[in-house]
ROSE-4610 file (N, C-alpha, C; in Angstrom, 1 decimal, always signed):
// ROSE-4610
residu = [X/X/X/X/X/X/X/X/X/X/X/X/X/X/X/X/X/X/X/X/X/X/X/X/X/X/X/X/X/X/X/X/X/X/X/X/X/X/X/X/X/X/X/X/X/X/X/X/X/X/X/X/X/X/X/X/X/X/X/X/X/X/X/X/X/X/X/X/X/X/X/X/X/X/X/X/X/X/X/X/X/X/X/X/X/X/X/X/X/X/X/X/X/X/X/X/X/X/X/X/X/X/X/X/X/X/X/X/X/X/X/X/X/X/X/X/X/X/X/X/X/X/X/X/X/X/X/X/X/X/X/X/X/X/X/X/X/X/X/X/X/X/X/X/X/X/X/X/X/X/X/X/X/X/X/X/X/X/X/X/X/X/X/X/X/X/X/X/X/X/X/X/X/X/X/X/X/X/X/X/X/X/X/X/X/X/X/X/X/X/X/X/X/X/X/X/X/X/X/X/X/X/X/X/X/X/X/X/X/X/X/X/X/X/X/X/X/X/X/X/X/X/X/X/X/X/X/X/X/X/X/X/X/X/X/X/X/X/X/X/X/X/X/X/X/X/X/X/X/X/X/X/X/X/X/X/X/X/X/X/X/X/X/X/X/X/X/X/X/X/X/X/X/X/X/X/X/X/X/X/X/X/X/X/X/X/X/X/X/X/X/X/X/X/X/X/X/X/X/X/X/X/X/X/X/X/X/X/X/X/X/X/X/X/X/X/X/X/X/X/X/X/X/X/X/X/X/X/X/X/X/X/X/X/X/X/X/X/X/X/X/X/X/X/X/X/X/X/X/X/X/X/X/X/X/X/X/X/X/X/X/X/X/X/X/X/X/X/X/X/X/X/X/X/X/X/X/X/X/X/X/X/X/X/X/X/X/X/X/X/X/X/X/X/X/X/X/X/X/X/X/X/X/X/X/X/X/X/X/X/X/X/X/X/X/X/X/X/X/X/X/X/X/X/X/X/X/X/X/X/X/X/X/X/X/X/X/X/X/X/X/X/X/X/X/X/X]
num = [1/1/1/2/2/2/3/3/3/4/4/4/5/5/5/6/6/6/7/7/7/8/8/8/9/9/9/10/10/10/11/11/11/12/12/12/13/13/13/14/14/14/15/15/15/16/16/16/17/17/17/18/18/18/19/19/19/20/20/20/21/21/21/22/22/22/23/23/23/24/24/24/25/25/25/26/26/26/27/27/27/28/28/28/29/29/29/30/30/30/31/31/31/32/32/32/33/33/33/34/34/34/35/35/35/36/36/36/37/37/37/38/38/38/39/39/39/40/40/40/41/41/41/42/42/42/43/43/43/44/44/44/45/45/45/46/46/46/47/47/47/48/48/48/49/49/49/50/50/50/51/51/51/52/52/52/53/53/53/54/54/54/55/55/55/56/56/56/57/57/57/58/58/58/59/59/59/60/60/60/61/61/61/62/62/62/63/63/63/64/64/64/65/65/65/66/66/66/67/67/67/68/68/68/69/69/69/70/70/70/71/71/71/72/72/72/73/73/73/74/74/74/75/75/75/76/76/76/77/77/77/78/78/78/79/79/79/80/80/80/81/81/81/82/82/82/83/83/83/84/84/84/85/85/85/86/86/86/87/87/87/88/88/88/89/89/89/90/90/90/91/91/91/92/92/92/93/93/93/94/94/94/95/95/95/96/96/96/97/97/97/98/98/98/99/99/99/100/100/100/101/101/101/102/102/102/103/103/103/104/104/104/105/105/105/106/106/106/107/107/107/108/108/108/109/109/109/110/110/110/111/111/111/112/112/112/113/113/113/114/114/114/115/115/115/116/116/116/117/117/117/118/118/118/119/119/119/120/120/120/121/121/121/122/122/122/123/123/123/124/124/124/125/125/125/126/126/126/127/127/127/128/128/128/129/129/129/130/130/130/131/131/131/132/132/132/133/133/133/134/134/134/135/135/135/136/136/136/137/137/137/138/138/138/139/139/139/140/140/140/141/141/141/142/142/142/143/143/143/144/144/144/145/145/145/146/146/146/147/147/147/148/148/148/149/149/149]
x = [-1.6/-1.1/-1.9/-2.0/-3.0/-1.9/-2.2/-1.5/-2.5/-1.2/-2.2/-1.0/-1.2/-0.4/-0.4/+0.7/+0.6/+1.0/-0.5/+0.3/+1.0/+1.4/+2.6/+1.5/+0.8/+0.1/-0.4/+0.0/-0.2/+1.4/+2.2/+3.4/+4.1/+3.8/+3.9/+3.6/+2.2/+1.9/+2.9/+3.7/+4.4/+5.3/+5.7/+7.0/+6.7/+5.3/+5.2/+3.4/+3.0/+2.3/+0.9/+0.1/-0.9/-2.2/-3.6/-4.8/-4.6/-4.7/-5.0/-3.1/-2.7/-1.2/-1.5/-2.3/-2.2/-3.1/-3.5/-4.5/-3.1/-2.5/-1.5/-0.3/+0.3/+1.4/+0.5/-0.7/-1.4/-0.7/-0.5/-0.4/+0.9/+1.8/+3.2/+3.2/+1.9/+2.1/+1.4/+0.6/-0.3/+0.4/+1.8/+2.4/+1.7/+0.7/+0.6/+1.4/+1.9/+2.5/+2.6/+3.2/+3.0/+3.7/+3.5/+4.1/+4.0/+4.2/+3.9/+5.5/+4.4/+5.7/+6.1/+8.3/+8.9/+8.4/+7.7/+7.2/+7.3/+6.4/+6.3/+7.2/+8.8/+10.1/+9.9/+9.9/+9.8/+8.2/+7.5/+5.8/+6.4/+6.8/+6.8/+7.8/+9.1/+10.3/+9.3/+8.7/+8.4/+7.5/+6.7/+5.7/+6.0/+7.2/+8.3/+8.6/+9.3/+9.7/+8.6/+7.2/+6.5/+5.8/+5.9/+6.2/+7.0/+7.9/+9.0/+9.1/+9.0/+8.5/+7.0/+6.7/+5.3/+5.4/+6.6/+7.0/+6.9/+6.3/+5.4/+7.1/+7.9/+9.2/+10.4/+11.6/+12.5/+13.3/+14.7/+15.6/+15.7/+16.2/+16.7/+15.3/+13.7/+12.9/+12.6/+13.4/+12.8/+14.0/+15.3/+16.6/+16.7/+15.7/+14.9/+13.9/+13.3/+12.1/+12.5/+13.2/+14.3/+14.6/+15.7/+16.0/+15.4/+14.5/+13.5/+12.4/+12.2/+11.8/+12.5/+14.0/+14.6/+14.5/+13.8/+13.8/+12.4/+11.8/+10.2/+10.1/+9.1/+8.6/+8.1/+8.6/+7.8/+8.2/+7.6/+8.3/+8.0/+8.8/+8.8/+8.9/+7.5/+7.8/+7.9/+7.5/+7.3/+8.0/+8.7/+9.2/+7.9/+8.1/+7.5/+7.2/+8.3/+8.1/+7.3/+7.0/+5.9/+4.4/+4.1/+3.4/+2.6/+3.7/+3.3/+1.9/+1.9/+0.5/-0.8/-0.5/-1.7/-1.8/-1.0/-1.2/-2.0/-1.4/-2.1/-3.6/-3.5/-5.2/-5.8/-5.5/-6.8/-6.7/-5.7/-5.7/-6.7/-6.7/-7.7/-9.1/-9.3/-10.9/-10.9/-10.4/-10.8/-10.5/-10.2/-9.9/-9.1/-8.2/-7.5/-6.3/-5.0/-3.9/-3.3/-2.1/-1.8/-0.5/+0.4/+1.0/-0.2/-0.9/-1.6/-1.8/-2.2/-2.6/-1.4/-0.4/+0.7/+0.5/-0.3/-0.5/-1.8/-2.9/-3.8/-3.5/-2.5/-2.3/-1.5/-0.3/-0.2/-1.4/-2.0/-3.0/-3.9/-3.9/-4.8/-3.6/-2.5/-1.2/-1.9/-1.2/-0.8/-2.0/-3.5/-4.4/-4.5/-4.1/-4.1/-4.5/-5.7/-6.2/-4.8/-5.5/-4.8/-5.3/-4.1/-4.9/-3.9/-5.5/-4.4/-5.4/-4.9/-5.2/-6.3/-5.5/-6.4/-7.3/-8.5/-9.8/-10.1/-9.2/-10.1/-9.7/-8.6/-8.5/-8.8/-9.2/-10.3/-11.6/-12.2/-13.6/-13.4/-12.9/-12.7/-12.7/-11.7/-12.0/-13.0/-13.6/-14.7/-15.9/-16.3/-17.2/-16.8/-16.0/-15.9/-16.5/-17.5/-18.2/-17.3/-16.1/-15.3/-14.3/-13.9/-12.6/-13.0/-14.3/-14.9/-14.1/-13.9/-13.5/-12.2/-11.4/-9.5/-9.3/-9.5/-9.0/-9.9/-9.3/-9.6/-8.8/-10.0/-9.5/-8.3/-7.3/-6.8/-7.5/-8.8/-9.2/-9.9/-10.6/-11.6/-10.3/-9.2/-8.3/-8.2/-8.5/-8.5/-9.9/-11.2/-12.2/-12.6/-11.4/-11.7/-10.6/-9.7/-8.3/-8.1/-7.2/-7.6/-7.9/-8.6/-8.6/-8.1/-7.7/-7.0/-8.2/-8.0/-8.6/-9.2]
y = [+19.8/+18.6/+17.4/+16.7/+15.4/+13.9/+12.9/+11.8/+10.4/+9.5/+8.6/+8.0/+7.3/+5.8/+4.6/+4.2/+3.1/+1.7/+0.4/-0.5/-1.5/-2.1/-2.8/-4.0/-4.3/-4.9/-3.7/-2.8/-1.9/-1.6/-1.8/-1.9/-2.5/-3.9/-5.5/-5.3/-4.8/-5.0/-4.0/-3.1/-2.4/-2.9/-4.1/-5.4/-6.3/-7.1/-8.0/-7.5/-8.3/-8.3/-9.6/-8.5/-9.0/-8.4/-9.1/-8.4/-6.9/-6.0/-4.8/-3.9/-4.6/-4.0/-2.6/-2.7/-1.6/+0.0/-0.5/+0.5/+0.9/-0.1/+0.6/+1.1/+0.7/+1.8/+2.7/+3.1/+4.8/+5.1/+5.5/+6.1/+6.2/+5.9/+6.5/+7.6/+7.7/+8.6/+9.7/+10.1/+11.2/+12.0/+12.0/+13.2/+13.4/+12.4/+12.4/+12.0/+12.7/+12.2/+10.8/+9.9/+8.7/+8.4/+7.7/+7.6/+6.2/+5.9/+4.2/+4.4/+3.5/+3.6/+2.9/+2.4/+1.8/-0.1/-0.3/-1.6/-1.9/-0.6/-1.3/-2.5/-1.9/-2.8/-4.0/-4.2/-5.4/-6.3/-6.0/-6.6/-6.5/-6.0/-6.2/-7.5/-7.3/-8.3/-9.7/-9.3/-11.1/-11.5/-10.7/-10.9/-11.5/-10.7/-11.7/-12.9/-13.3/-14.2/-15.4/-14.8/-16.3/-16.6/-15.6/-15.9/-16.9/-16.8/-17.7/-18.9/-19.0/-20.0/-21.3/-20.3/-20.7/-21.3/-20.8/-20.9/-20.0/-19.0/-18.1/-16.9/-17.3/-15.9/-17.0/-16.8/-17.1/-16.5/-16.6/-16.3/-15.0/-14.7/-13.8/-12.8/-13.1/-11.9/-11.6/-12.1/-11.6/-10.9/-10.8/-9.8/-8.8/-8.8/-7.8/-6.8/-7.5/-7.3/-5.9/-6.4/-5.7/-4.6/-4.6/-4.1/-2.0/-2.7/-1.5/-1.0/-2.2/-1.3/-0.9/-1.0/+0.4/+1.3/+1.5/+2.7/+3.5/+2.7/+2.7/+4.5/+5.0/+6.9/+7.1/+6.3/+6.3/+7.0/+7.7/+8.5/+8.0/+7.9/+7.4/+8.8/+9.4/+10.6/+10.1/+9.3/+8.9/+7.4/+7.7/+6.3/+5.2/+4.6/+3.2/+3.1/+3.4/+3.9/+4.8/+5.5/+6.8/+6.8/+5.5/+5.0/+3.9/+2.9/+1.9/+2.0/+2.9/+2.7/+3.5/+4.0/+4.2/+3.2/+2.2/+0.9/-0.1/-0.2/-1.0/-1.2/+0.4/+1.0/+0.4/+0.9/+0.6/-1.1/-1.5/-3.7/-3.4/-3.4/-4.0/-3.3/-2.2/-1.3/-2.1/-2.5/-3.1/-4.8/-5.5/-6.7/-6.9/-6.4/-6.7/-6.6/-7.3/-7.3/-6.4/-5.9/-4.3/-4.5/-5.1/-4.7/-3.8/-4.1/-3.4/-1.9/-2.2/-0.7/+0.3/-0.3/+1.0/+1.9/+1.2/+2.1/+3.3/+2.6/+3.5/+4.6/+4.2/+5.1/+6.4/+5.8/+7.0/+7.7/+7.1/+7.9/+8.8/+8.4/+9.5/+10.3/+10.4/+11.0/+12.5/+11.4/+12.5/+13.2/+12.5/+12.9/+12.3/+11.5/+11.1/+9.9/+9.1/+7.6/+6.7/+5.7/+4.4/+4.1/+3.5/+3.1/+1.3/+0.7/-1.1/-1.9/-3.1/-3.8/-5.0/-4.8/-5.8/-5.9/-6.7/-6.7/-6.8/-7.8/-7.6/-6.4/-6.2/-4.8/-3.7/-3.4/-2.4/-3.2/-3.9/-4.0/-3.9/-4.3/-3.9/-2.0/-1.6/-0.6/+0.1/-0.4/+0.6/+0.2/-0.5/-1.1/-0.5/+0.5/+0.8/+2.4/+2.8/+3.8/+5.3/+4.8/+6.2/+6.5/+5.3/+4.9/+5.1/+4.8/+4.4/+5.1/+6.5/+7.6/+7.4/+6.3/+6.3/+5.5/+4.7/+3.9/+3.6/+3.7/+3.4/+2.2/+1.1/-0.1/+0.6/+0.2/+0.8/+0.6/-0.5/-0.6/+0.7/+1.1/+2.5/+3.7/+3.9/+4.9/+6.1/+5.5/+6.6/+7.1/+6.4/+6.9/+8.1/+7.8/+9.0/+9.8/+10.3/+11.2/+11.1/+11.1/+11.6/+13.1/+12.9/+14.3/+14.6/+15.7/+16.0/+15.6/+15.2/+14.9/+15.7]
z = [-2.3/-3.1/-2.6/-3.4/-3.0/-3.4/-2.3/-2.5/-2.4/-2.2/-1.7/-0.1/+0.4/+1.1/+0.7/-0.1/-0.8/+0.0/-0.2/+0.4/-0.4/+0.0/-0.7/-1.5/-1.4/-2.5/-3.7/-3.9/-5.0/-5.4/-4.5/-4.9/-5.4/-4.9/-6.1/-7.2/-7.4/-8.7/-10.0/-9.2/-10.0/-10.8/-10.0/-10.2/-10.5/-10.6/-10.9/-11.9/-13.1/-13.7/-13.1/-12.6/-11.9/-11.8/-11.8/-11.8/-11.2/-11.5/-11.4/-10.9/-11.7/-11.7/-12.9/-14.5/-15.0/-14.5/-13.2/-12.4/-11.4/-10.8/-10.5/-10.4/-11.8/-12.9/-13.0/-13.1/-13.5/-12.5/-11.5/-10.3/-10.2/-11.2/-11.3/-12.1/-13.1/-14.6/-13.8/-12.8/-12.1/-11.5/-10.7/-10.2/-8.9/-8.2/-7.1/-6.1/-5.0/-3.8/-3.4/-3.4/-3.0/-1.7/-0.9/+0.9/+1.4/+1.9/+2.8/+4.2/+5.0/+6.0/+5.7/+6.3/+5.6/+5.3/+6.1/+5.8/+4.4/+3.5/+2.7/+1.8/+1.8/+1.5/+1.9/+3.2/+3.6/+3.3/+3.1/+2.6/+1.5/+0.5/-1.0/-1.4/-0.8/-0.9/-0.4/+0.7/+1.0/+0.1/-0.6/-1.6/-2.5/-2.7/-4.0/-3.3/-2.7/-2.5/-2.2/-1.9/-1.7/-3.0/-4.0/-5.7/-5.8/-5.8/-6.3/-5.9/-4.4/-3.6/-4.4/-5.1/-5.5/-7.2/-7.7/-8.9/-9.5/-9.0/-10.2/-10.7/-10.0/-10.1/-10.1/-10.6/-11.2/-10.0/-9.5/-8.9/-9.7/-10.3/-11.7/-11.4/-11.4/-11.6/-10.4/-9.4/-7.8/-8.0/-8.3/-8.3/-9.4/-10.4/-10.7/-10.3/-9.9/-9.1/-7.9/-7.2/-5.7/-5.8/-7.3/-7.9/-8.2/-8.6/-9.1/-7.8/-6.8/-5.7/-4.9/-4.9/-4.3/-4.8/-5.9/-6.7/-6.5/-6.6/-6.2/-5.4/-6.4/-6.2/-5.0/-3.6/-2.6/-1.6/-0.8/+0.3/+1.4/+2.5/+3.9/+4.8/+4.9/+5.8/+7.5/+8.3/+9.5/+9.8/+11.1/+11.6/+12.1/+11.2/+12.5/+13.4/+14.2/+15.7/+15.6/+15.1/+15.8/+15.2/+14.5/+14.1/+14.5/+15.8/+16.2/+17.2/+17.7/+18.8/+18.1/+17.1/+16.3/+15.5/+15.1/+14.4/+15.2/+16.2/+17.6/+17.4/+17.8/+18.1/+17.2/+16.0/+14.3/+14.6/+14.9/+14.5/+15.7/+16.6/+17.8/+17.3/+16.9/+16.6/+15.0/+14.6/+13.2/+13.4/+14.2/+14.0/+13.2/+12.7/+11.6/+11.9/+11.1/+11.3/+11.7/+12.6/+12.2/+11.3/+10.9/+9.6/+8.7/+8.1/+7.3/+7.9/+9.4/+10.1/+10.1/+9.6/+10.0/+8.8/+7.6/+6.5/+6.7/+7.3/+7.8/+9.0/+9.9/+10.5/+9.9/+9.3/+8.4/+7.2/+6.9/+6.2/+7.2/+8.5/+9.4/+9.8/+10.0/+10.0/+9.2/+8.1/+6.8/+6.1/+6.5/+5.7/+4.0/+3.8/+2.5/+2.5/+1.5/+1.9/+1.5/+1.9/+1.8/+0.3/-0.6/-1.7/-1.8/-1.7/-1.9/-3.0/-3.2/-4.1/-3.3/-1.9/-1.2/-0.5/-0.7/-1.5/+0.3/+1.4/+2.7/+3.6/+3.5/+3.8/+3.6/+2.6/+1.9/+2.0/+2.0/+3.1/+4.6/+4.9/+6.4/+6.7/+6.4/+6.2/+5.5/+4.4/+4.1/+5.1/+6.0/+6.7/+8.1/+8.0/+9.7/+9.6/+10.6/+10.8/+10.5/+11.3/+10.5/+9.7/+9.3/+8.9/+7.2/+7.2/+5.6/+4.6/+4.4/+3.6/+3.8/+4.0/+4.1/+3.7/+2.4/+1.6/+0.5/-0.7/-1.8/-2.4/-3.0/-4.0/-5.2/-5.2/-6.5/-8.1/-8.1/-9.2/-9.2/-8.9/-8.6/-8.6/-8.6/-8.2/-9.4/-10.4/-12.0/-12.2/-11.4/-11.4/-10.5/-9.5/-8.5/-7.3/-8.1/-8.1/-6.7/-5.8/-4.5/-3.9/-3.0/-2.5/-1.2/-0.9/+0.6/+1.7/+2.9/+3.8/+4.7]
């Protein structure tokens, strides 16, 4: 079976109508595995909220919004905790935040790429000597299915 790790900026876009949101509603209609560690809840909710903060969301479409991602097709196979020092690792070898890395570590976990919307994170990662082949832009995601690792 082939999946992806979804980050929570492909998850937003499920809830909220945004550049490359109809690339990722495909990825509800495909029957592929979807996963993210639990972060994702919490990155999605704040996402909403600095919407709304911003004007762009209503009280009413962030309690919509919530709403449907508890519902959200996503599986949380691994704790956090068991996640955290391979998150560590990747932020310090990538310079990069590790919120984001708890998603790449589950994708070297589980074998399944990362697929996000976000444009530095997916450079970062495609720019690291080994890392390259673990994440895919969701705009590119219907051009090229995933494959097992």
């Amino acid at each position: 079976m082939t999946g992806y790790v979804v980050d929570a900026s492909v998850v937003v876009k499920w809830l909220v109508a945004e550049e490359w949101s109809d690339e990722s509603s495909r990825l509800l209609e495909t029957g592929v595995t979807l996963i993210a560690p639990e972060l994702v809840f919490a990155e999605a909710s704040n996402a909403l909220w600095a919407m709304h903060r911003r004007g762009d969301l209503t009280r009413d479409d962030v309690a919509d919004a919530t709403d449907l991602l508890k519902s959200a097709p996503v599986s949380v196979p691994v704790s956090m905790r068991r996640l955290a020092a391979g998150a560590a690792r990747l932020a310090v070898d990538l310079g990069h935040p590790a919120y984001d890395c708890y998603y790449l570590a589950l994708a070297l976990q589980e074998q399944y790429p990362v697929i996000t919307a976000d444009v530095r994170f997916h450079d970062r990662v495609r720019g690291h000597p080994y890392l390259s082949d673990r994440i895919v832009h969701v705009a590119r995601a219907s051009a090229n299915p995933p494959n097992p690792l």
